[in-house]
C-alpha positions in Angstrom: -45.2 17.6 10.6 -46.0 13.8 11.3 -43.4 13.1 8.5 -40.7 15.3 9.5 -41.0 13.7 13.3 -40.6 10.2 11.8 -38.0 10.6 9.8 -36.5 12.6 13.0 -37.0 9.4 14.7 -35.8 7.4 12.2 -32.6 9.3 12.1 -32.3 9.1 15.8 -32.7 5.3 15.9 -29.9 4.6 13.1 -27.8 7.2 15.1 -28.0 5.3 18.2 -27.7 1.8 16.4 -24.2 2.8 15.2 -23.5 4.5 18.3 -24.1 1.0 20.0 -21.6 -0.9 17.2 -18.9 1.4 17.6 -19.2 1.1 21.9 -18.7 -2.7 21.3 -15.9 -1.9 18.6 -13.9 0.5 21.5 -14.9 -1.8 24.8 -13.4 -4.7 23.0 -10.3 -2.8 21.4 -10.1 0.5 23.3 -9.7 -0.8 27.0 -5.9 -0.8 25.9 -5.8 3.0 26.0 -7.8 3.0 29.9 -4.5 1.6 31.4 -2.5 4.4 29.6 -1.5 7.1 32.4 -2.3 10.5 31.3 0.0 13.9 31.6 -1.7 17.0 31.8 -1.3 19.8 28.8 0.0 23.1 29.9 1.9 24.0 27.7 5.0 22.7 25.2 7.9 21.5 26.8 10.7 19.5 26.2 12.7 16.7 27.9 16.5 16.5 28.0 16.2 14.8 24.7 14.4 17.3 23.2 10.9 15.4 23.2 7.8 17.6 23.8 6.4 16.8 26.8 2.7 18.1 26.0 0.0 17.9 23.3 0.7 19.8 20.2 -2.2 17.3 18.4 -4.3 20.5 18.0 -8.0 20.7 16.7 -7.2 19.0 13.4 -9.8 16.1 13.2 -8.1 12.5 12.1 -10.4 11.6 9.8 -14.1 11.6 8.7 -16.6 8.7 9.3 -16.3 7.7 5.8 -14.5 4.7 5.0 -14.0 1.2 3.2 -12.7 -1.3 5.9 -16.0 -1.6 7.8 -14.8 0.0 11.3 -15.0 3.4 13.0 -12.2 6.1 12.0 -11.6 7.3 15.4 -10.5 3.6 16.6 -8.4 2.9 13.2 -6.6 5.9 13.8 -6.2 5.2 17.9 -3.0 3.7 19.1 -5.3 1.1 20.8 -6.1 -0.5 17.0 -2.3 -0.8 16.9 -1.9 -2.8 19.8 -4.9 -5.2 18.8 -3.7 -5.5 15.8 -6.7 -6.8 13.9 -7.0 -8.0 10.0 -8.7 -5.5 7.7 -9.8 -5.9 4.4 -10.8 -3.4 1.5 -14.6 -3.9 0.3 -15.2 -5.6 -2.7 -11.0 -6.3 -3.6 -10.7 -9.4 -3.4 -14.3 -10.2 -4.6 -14.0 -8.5 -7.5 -10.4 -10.0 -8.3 -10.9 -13.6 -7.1 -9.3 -15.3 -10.1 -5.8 -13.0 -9.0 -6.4 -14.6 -5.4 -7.4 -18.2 -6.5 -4.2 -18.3 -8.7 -2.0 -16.7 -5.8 -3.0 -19.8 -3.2 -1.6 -22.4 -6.1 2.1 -20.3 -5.9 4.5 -22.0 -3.4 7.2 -19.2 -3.2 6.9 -15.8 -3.1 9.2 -14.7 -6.2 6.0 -16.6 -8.0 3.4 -14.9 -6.3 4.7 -11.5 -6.8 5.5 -12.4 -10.5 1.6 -13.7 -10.9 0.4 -9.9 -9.1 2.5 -7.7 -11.8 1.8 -9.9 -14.9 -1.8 -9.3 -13.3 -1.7 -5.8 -12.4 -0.1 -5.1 -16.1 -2.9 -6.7 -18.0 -5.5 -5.5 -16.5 -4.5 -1.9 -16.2 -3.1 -2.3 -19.4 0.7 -1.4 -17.9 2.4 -3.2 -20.8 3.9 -0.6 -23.7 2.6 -3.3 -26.3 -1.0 -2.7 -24.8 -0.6 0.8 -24.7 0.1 1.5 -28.3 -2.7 -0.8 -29.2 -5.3 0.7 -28.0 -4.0 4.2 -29.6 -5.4 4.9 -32.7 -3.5 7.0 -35.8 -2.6 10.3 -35.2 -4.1 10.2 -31.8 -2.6 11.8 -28.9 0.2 9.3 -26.7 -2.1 9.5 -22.8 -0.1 8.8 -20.0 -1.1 6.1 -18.0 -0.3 5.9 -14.2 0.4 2.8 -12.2 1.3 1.9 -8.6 4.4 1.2 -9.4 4.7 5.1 -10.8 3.5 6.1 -7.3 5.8 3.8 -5.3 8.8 5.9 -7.1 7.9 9.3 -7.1 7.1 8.4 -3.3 10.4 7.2 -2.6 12.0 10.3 -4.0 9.5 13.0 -2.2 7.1 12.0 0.3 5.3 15.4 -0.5 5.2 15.2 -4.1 2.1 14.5 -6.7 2.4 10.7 -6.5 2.5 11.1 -2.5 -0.4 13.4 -2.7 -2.4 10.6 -4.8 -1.2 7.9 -2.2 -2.3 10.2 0.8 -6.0 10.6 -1.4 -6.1 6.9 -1.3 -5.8 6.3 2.1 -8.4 9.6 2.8 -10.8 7.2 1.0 -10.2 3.9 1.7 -9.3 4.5 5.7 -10.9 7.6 6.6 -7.8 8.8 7.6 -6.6 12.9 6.9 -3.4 13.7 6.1 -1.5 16.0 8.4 0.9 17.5 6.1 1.8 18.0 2.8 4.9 20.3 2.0 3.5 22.2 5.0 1.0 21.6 8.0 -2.8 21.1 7.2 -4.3 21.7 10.0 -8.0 23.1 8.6 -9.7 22.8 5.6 -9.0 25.9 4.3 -5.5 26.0 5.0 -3.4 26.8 1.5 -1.9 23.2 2.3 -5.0 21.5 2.2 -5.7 23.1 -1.2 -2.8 22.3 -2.8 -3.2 18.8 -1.4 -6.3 18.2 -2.8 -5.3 20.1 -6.1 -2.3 17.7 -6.3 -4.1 14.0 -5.4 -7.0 15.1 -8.1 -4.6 16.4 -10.5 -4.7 14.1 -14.1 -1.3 13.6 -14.4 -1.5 10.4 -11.9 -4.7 10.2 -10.5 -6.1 8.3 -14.0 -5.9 4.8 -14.8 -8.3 3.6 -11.7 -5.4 4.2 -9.5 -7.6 4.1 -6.7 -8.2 0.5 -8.2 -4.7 -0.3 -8.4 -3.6 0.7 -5.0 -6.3 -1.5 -3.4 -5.1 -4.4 -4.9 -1.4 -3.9 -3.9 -2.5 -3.3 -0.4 -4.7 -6.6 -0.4 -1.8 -8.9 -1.8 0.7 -7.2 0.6 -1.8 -8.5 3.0 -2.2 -12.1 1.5 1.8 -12.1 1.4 2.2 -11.0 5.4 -1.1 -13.2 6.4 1.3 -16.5 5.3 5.2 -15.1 6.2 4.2 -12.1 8.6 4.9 -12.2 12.7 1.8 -14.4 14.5 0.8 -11.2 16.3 0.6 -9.6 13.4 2.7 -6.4 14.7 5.8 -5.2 13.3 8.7 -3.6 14.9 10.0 -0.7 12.9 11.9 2.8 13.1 11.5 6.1 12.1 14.7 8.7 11.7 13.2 12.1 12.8 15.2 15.9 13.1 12.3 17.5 15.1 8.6 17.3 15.9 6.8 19.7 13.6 5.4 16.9 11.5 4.9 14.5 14.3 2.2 16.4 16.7 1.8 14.9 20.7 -1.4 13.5 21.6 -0.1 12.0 24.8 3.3 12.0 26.7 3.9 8.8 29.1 6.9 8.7 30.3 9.9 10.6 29.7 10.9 8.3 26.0 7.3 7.2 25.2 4.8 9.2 24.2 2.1 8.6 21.3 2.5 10.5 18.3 -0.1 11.4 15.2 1.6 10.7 12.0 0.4 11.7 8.7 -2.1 9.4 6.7 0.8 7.7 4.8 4.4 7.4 6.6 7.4 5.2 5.9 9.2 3.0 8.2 12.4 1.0 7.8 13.2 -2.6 9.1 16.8 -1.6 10.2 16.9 1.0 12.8 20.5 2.0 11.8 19.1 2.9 7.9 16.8 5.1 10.3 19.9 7.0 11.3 20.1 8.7 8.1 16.9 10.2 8.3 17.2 12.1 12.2 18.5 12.3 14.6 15.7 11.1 16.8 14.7 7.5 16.3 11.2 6.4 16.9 10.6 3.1 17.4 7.3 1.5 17.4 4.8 -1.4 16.4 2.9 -1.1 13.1 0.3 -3.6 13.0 0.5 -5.5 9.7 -3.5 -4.7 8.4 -1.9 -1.0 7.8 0.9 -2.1 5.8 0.9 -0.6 2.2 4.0 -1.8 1.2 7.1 -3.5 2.2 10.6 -4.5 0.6 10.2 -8.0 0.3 6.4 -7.7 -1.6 8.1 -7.0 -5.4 11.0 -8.4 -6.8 12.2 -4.4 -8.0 11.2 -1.0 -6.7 11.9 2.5 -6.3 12.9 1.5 -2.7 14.8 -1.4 -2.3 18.3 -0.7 -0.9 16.3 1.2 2.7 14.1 -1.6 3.5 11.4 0.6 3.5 7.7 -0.2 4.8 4.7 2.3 3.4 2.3 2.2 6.4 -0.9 3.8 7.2 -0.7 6.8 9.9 -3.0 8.1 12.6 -1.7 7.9 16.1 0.7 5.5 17.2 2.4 4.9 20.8 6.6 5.0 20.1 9.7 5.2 21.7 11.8 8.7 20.9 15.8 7.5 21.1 18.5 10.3 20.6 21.0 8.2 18.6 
């Protein structure tokens, strides 16, 4: 009994201890959301632009406590983390690749630099054909090897595809953030989305080759890159072409344009709002904070995505401005 009581306690005491980090995390970042009226939720309607004008967010939690950029969930998914704007780093990346990073800060341009990450990236994941075929032995069966570079194409071409299902895994575990659609709404666990989400982001076909590995080092020299040519505030302005709100669920309408949105786990953005015009008719406009950029068009030389100026980013809920163009 004495045992079951201390470890009770002990429990208890750890509890609290976090309890007390993430109250400092959410007085010092959060305060940005106290100042943010609040409109009551009775029910779904619509403005003269056709925005809803109540929450749709529904019980869907965004994310789990689980995660490998040292802060709470809760405030890396708030809209309050966007408007602080902090720098975030992936455990162990950059510690584990510091010769990639030490030969990065002797590049001067960033053509170099991105050259230096895919000659990297290709050896050590063993990306070249040449490396592929020797490591095959005779008569042994061809095994497909996936890369990011894989992912960053299939994304561009479906955004609810395997490779975005693998991308959407990867931010599941290094963010804590869940995704909030794939080819349909997920909106519990045992919803037949969910399923075939998780069926899809485990699946062999990509989710080999320490993807996992692969993406985190993208993510961390897309970070090194924006740290020395990104905005000072570390924000950037970007658009989103929308035809409706069924993907884009309302945690809070402010006025009669702004409201904050919940966007999946893993969205894209574009630089140019008039490449956003293809997409929807309803343009939202907001601030991405650059620690939950992915990917933008500048990083590589060649990609799946080039010609729409697209920027990968990571979701959860973000304050924007819904424009009928």
């Amino acid at each position: 009994m004495g045992g079951r009581v201390r470890a009770l306690y002990k429990g208890r005491s750890r509890r609290n201890a976090v309890g007390r980090i993430e109250s400092t995390l959410w007085i010092t970042l959060g305060t940005l959301l106290a100042s943010t009226p609040k409109s009551p939720a009775t029910g779904v309607g619509r403005t003269e632009d056709n925005v809803p004008t109540s929450s749709q967010a529904g019980a869907w939690r965004r994310g789990h406590s689980t995660n490998l950029v040292g802060i709470p969930t809760d405030l890396l998914a708030s809209a309050a983390f966007n408007e602080a704007a902090p720098v975030l780093h992936i455990a162990g990346v950059r510690e584990a690749n510091r010769r990639l990073f030490t030969m990065l800060e002797g590049v001067n341009d960033a053509a170099g630099a991105a050259v230096l990450f895919e000659d990297y990236m290709a050896v050590v994941f063993g990306l070249h054909p040449e490396q592929r075929m020797a490591s095959r032995k005779p008569g042994q069966r061809r095994r497909y090897r996936s890369s990011y570079l894989r992912l960053l194409r299939g994304w561009a071409f479906d955004s609810n595809g395997a490779e975005a299902a693998v991308l959407k895994g990867w931010v599941e575990s290094r963010f804590g953030l869940l995704p909030t659609f794939h080819q349909a709404p997920i909106d519990r666990f045992a919803a037949p989305a969910w399923v075939h989400y998780v069926e899809e982001k485990m699946g062999s076909r990509f989710h080999n080759n320490a993807i996992y590995g692969q993406l985190d080092l993208l993510y961390e020299f897309c970070q090194w890159r924006l740290a020395r040519e990104g905005p000072d505030d570390r924000r950037l302005r970007l658009y989103r072409g929308v035809n409706d709100f069924a993907e884009h669920p309302l945690v809070e309408r402010i006025d009669r344009r702004d409201v904050v949105i919940r966007l999946n786990n893993v969205t894209s953005f574009t630089e140019d709002r008039d490449i956003a015009t293809c997409f929807g008719a309803y343009i939202l406009e907001t601030w991405v904070p650059t620690a939950k950029v992915l990917f933008y068009n500048a990083l590589l030389p060649q990609h799946a995505v080039k010609g729409e100026g697209e920027v990968i980013a990571v979701g959860g809920d973000f304050r924007v401005r819904a424009t009928y163009y």
